[in-house]
C-alpha positions in Angstrom: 76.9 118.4 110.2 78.5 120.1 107.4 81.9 120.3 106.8 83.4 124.0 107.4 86.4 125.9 107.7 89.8 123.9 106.3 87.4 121.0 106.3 85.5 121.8 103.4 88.9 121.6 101.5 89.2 118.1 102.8 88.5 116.9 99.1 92.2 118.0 98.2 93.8 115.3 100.7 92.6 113.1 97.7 93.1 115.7 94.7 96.9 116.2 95.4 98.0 112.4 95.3 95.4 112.2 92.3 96.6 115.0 90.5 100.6 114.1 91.1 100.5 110.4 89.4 98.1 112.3 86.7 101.2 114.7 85.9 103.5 111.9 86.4 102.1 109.5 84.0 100.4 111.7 81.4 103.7 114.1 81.5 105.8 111.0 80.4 109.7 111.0 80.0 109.5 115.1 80.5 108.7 114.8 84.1 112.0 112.7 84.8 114.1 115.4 86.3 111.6 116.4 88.6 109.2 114.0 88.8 110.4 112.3 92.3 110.3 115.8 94.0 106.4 116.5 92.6 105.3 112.6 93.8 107.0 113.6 96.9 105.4 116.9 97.5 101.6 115.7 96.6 101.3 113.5 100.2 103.3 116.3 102.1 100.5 118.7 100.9 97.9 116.5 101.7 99.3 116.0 105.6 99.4 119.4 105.8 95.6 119.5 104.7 95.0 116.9 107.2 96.4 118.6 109.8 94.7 121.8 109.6 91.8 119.3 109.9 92.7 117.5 112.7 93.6 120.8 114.4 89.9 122.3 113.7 87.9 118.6 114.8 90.0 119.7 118.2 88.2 122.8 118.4 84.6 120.8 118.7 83.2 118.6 121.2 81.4 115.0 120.6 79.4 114.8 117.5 80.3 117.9 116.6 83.4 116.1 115.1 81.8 114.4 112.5 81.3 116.6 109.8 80.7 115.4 106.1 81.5 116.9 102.7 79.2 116.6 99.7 81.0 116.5 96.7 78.9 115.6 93.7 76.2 113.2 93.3 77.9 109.9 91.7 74.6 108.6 90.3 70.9 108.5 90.8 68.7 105.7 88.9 65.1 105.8 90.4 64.8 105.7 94.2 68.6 104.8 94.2 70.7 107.6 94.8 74.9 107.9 95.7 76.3 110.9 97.0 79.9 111.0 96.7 80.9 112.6 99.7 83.2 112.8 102.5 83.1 111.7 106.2 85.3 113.9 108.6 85.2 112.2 112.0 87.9 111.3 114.7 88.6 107.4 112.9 89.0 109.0 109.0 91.2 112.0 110.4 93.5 109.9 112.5 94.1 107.4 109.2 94.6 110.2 107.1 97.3 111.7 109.4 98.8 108.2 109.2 98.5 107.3 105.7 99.6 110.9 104.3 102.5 111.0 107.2 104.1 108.4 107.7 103.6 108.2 103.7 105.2 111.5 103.3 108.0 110.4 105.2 108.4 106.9 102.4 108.1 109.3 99.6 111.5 110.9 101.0 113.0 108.2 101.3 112.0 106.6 97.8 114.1 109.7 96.7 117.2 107.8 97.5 116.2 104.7 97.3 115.3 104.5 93.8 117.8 107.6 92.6 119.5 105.4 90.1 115.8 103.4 88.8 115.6 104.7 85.3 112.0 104.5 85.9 112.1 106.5 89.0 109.2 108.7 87.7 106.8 106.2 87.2 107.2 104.5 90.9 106.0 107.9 92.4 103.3 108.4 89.9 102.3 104.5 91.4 103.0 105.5 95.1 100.9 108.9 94.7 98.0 106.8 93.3 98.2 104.2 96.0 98.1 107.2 98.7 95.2 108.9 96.6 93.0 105.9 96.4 93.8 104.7 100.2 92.7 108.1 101.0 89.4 107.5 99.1 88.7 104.2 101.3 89.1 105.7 104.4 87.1 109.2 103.9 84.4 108.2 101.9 81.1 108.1 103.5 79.0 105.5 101.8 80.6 101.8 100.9 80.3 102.1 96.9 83.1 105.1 97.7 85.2 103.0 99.9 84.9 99.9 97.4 86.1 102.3 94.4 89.3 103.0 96.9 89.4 99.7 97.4 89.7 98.4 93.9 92.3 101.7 93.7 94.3 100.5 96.3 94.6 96.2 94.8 95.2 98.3 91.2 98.1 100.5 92.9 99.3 97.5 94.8 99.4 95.1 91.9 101.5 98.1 89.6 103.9 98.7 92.6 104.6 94.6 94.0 104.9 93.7 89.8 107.2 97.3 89.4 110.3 95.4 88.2 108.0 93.1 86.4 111.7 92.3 84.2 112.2 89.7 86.9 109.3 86.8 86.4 109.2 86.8 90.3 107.9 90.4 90.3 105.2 89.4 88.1 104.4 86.5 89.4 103.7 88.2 93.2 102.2 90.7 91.7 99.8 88.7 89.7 99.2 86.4 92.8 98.2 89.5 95.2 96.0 90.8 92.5 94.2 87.3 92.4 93.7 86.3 96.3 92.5 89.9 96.7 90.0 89.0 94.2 88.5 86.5 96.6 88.2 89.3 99.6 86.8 92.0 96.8 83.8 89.1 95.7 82.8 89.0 99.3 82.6 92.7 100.3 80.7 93.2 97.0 78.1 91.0 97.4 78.0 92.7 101.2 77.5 95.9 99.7 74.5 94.8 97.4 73.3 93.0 100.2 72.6 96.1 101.7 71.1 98.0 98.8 68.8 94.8 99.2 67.8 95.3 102.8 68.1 98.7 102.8 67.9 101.1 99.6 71.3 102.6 100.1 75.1 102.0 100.9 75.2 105.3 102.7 76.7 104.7 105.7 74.2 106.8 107.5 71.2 104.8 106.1 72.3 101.5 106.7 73.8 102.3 110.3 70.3 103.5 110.6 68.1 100.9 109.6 70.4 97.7 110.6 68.3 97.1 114.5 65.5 96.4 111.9 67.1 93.6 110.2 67.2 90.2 110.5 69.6 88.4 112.6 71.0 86.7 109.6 70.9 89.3 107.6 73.5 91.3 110.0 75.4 88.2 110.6 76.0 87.5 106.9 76.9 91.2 105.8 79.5 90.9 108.9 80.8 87.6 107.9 81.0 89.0 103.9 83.1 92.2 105.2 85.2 90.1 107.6 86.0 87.9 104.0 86.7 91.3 102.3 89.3 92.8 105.2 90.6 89.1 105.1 92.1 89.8 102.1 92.9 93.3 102.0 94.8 92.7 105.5 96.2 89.3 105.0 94.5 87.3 107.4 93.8 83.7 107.7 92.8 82.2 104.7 93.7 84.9 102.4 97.0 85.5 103.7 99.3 83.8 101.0 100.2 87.1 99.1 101.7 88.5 101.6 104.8 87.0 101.8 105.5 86.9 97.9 104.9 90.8 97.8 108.2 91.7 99.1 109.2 91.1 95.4 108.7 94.6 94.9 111.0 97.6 95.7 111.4 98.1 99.4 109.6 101.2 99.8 106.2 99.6 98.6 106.5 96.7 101.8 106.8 100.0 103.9 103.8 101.5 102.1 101.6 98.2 102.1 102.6 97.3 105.3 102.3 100.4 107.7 100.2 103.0 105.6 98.0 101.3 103.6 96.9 98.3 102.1 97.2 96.1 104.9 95.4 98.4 107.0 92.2 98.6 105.3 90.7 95.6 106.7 91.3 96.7 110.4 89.9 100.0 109.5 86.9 98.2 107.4 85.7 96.0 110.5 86.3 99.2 112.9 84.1 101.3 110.2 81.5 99.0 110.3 81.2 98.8 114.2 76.9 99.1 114.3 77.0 96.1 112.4 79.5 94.1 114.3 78.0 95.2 117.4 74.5 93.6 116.6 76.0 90.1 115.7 77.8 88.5 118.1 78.2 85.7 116.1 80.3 87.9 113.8 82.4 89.4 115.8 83.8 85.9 117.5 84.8 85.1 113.6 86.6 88.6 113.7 88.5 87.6 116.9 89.0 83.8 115.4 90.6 85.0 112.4 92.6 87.5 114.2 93.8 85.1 116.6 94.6 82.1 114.5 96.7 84.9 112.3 99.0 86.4 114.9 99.9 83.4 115.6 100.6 81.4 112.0 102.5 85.1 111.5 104.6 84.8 114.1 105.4 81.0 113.2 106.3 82.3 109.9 108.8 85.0 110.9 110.7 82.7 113.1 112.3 80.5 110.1 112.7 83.5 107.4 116.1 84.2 106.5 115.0 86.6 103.9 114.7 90.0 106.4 111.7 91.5 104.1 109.9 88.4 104.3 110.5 88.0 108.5 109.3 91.3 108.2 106.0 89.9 106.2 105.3 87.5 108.8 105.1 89.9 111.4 102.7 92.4 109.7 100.6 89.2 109.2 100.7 88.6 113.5 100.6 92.5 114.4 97.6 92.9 111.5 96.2 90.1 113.5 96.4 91.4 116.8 94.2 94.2 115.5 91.7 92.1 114.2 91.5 90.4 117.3 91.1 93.8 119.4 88.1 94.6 116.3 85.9 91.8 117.0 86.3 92.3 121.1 84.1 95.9 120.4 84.0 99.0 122.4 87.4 99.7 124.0 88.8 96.5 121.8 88.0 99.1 118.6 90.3 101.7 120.1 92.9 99.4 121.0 93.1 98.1 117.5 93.3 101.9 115.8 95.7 102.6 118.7 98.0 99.8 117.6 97.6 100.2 113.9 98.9 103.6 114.0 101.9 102.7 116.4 102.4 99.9 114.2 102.5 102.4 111.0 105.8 103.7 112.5 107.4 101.4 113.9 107.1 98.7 111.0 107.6 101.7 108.4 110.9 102.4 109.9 111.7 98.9 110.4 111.2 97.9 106.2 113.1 101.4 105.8 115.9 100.4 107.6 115.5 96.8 105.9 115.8 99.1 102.9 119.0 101.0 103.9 120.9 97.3 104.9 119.8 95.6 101.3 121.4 99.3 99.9 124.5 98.6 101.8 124.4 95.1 101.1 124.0 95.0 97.3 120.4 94.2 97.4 121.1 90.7 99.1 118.1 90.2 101.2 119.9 87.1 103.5 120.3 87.5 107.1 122.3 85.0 106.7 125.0 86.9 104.9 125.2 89.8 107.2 125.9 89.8 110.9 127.7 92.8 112.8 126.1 95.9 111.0 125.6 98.0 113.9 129.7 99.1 113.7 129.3 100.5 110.1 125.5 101.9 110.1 124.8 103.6 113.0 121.8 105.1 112.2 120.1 102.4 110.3 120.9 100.0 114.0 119.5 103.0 116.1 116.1 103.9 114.3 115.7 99.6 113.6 116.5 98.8 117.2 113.9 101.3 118.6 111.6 99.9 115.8 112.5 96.1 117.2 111.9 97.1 121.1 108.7 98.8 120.4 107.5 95.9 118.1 108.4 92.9 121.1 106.5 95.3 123.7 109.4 96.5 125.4 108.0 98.6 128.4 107.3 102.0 127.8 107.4 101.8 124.2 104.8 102.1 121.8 104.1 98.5 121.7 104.4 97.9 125.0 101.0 100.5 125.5 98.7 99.4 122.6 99.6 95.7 122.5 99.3 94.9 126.6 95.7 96.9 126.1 94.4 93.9 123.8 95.8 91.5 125.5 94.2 92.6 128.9 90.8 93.6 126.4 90.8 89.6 126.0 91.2 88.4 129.1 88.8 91.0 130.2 86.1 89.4 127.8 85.6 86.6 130.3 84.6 82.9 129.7 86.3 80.3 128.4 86.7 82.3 125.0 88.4 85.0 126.6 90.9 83.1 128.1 91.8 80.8 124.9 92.2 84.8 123.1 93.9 86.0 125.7 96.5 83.0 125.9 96.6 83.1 121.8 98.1 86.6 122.0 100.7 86.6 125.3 102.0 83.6 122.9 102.1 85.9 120.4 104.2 88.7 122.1 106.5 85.7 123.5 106.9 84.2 119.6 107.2 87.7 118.5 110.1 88.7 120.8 111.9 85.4 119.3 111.7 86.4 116.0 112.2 89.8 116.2 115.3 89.3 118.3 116.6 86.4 115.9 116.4 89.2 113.0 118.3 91.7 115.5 121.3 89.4 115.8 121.5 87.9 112.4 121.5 91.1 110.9 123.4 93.4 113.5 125.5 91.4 115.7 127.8 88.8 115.8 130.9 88.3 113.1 130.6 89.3 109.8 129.6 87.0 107.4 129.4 90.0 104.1 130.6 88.4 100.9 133.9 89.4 99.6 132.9 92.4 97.6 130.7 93.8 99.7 131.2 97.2 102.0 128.7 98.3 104.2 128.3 101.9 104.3 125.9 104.0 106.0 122.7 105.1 103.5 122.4 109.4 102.3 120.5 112.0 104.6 117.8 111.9 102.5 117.2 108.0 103.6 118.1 108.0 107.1 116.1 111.2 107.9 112.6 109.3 107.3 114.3 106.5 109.6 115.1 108.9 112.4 111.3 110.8 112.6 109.5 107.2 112.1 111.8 106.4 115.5 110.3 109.0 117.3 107.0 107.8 116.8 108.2 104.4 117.5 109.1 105.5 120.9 106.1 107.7 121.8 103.1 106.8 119.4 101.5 103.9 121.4 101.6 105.7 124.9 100.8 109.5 123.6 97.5 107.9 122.1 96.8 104.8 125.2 97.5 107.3 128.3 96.5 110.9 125.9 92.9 109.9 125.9 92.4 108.4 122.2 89.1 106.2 123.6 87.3 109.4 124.1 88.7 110.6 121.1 87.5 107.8 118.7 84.0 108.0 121.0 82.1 109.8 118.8 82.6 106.8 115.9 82.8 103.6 118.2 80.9 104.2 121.7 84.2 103.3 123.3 84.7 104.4 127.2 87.9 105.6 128.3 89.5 103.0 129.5 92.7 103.5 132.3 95.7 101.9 131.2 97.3 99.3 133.9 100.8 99.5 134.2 101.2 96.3 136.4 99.1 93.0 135.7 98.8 89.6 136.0 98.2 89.4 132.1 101.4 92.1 131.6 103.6 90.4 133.9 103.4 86.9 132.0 103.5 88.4 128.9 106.5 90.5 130.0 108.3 87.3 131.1 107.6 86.0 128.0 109.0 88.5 126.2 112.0 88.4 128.0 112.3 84.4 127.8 111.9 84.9 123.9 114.8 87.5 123.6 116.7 85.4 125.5 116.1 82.1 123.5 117.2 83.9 120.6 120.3 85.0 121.8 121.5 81.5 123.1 120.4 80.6 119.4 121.2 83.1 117.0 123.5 85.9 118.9 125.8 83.9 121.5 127.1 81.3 118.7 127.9 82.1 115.3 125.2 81.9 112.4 125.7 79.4 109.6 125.5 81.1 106.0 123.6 77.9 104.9 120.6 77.5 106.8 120.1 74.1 108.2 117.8 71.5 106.9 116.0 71.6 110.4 112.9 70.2 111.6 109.7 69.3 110.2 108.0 72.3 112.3 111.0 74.3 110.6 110.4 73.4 107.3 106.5 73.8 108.1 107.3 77.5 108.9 109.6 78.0 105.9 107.2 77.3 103.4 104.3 79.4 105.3 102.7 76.5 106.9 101.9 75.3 103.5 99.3 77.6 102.7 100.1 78.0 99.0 99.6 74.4 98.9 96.3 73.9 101.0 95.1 77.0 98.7 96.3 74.7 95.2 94.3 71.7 97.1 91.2 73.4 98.6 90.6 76.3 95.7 93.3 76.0 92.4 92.5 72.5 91.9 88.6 72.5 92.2 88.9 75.7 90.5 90.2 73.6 88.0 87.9 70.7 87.6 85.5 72.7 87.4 86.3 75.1 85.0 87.1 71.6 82.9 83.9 70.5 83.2 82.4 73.6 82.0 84.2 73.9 79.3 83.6 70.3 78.5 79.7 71.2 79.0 79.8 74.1 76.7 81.6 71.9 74.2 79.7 68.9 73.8 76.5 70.2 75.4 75.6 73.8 74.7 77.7 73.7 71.6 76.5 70.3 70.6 72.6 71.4 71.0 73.7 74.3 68.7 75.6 72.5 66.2 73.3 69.1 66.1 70.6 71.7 65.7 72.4 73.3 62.9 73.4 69.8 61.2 69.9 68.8 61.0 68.4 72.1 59.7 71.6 72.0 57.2 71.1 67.9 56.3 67.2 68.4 55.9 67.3 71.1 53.7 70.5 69.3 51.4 68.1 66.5 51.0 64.5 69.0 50.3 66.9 70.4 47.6 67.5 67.4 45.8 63.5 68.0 44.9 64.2 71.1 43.0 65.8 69.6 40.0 65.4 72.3 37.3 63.7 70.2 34.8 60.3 71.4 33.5 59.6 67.7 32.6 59.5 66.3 36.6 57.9 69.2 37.4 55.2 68.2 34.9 55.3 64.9 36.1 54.9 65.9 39.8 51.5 68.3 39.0 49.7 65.5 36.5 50.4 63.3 39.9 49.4 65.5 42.1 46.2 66.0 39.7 45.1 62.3 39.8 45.5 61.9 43.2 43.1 65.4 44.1 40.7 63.3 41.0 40.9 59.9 42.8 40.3 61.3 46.1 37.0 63.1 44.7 35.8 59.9 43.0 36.1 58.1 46.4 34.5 60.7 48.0 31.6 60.9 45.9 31.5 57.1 45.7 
């Protein structure tokens, strides 16, 4: 159906953002004075948009919800034909809300943040054009649009990670995220022309429609090529390895990336391109392999980082996997893995915020190490981060508590022996991730103080501590407003999904709450009843092994740098002495021949006489012997 009503404005959620870095950049050093309050007023417009929007889908019923928007036609060459439109159902609506919200609400709080960045202008022009082009992913309605958001959104991220690109750390993360991303872009690429191939168009609608006639593997490998393209958009086993190093930039980009955004899109790719994962079984276990195997190597990572952002990292990497493993269960696991993305948006948002407002307080120092008994000078910050922290570990009646139990209990419910290995994976998951999180809790808010001499700890502006305080709220309320409010029929129109009835008590919920418990309480013996060292110890191999990410920059050098390498040697060693050997050995002889036919041409009348009277007795002599 066609988009009507505030709907047919729906192209503005991506014309504000757009327009706002536009002004930003193209206005230069004259937009200083003002610029933060335009960047920040672009996504506040747009969530307005959105929820006029999501207000109207509320006034239709079923399919009725899914509206679309033509905008213009991209390009037409023979039978091949793009609209560039807009999809309006219940999955784009509900990331918009997200992405422009909680978006909104990092925007604010960049205000304060960055009030003393001379180039203050220039990160919100960045930050509205990472908002405008994750807004393009997730509305438009054929994959060529979603791949232009795509590439938007690796563009914005690779500005905004490489922001203070002064420091050769910046540069270097940002440089590696732009890379590894490269390897996830190739594969949903080659997906997307895969399906031009099979079926004459990337609209949605058309290939949706024509994938029960394809070949099994045909679906399986368009599947397997998206799941390599979320891989790397969402950090996931083996594209994972940026990640970490991406805290380099300015806190309120981790926020962004990690709860909003970039790290989103793969979760929201797979859930997109449900009719396909639904006819490939094969497919969809890889979804829940990945997913699985990543919670967990997240979750192993967060326990030994003493830098809070990067603890931080590891546990987007586990609750980003979480989702993926809720993706490739189908049906009600689709709904469970929106549902936990969007909780996840707030409560991790507040949580790199309130990161944020400690490494404010703290003169940027980024050690756990060096903190220890902040919750007596920054109320606030402790408050919003410790709802953040119970929601996160599943505390009941919190938001994770809702979304996360539902995929664990999704798994089990798959049956067989893979549903049990699934299921086990993620209650150790929630148990790891109660460590971890608890471990951050004390080393950063309890226990003696362990600031450096110059340091004060004081409690961050309104304009900082505001965001933290909403994003609270929805850590709080998100995950059982959307389990218990009926999100499965919601989302049914897009994913099939059947409401599915929440159970408070299970045998699932009950080992994984015991879990969570004994995790909290490991931590405590460990980190918050016995004071924290300032150096961290040299600890155990499995320590080290977590410290330097399970050594996946290295396995990457073995398994892809290094070949990479060697082969790129021996091309160039082909071209060199083979193609350019050819070329110039071809030359050489052309250029030798002639040197030596020139030496013919002498100049002198006499040798030319002599060569024709020579020529002339041999042309007589053959004659006589022919007559002869």
């Amino acid at each position: 159906m066609k988009a009507e009503g505030i709907q047919a404005a729906s192209w503005l959620l991506i014309a504000l953002p757009l327009a706002g870095a536009a002004i930003l950049l193209l206005g230069g050093r004259r937009t200083d004075k003002w610029g933060h309050l335009l960047g920040a007023a672009m996504p506040l417009g747009s969530f307005a948009v959105g929820l006029a929007a999501f207000f109207q889908m509320l006034g239709y019923s079923g399919n009725a919800r899914i509206r679309h928007l033509h905008i213009y036609d991209y390009f037409v060459v023979g039978n091949f034909k793009v609209d560039m439109g807009l999809l309006i159902d219940p999955l784009s609506i509900s990331f918009v809300l997200l992405i422009t919200g909680v978006g909104s609400l990092i925007h604010i709080y960049s205000i304060g943040y960055m009030a003393h960045d001379p180039d203050r202008r220039r990160f919100f022009a960045y930050l509205n054009l990472f908002v405008a082009a994750m807004l393009l992913l997730v509305l438009a309605d054929n994959y060529l649009g979603l791949y232009i958001g795509w590439e938007g959104v690796g563009l914005a991220s690779y500005l905004l990670i490489g922001f203070w690109q002064y420091k050769p750390t910046a540069a270097v993360a940002a440089k590696k995220a732009f890379v590894v991303n490269r390897v996830g872009d190739f594969g949903l690429s080659v997906a997307i022309l895969l399906m031009f191939a099979t079926f004459g168009t990337v609209q949605f609608a058309g290939v949706y429609g024509g994938i029960g006639h394809a070949s099994q593997g045909t679906v399986t490998a368009i599947g397997l090529l998206l799941l390599l393209g979320a891989c790397g958009k969402s950090a996931q086993l083996p594209l994972q390895s940026w990640l970490l190093d991406a805290m380099e930039g300015p806190t309120p980009v981790s926020a962004l990336i990690h709860a909003a955004t970039m790290v989103t899109a793969g979760v929201y790719l797979i859930v997109r391109s449900n009719p396909i994962f639904n006819l490939s079984p094969d497919a969809r276990l890889a979804v829940t392999v990945v997913g699985a195997a990543t919670l967990l190597a997240g979750a192993i990572i967060g326990c030994a980082k003493d830098d809070i952002k990067k603890a931080l990292a590891g546990s987007t990497m586990s609750q980003i996997g979480y989702m993926m493993l809720a993706a490739g269960l189908g049906k009600v696991g689709y709904v469970f893995a929106i549902a936990h993305l969007i909780a996840h948006g707030f409560f991790k948002a507040g949580m790199f915020l309130g990161a944020g407002s400690v490494m404010h307080a703290m003169k940027e120092d980024v050690n756990m190490r060096k903190y220890g008994a902040l919750r007596t000078v920054m109320y606030i910050t402790f408050g919003t981060f410790f709802l953040g922290y119970l929601a996160i570990i599943g505390f009941p009646g919190l938001s994770g508590f809702f979304t996360k139990d539902g995929i664990i209990e999704t798994a089990f419910n798959k049956g067989g022996t893979s549903g049990a290995v699934l299921g086990t994976c993620a209650v150790l998951g929630a148990g790891i991730t109660a460590f971890y999180m608890s471990r951050l809790m004390f080393m950063t808010f309890f226990g003696e103080k362990r600031w450096d001499d110059d340091v004060h700890p004081h409690e961050s502006p309104l304009v900082m501590t505001i965001p933290l305080m909403l994003l609270a709220i929805g850590s709080v309320f998100a995950g059982g407003f959307l389990v218990l409010g009926g999100f499965a029929d919601f989302l049914a129109p897009v994913v099939g999904a059947q409401e599915h009835k929440f159970h408070w008590v299970s045998v699932p919920g009950t080992v994984t709450l015991l879990l969570m418990f004994a995790g909290v309480a490991l931590a405590w013996m460990q980190y918050g009843a016995r004071p924290v060292p300032r150096e961290a110890p040299r600890g155990s191999f499995l320590t080290v092994f977590a410290r330097r990410d399970l050594y996946g920059d290295a396995l990457n050098e073995s398994l892809l740098m290094r070949p990479g390498q060697w082969a790129t040697r021996l091309a160039v060693y082909f071209d060199t002495k083979g193609v350019d050997g050819l070329v110039n050995g071809l030359a050489a002889g052309v250029g030798g021949s002639s040197g030596r036919l020139r030496r013919v041409q002498t100049g002198f009348v006499r040798s030319y006489a002599l060569s024709m009277f020579l020529g002339a007795a041999l042309v007589v002599g053959a004659l006589f012997l022919v007559r002869i």
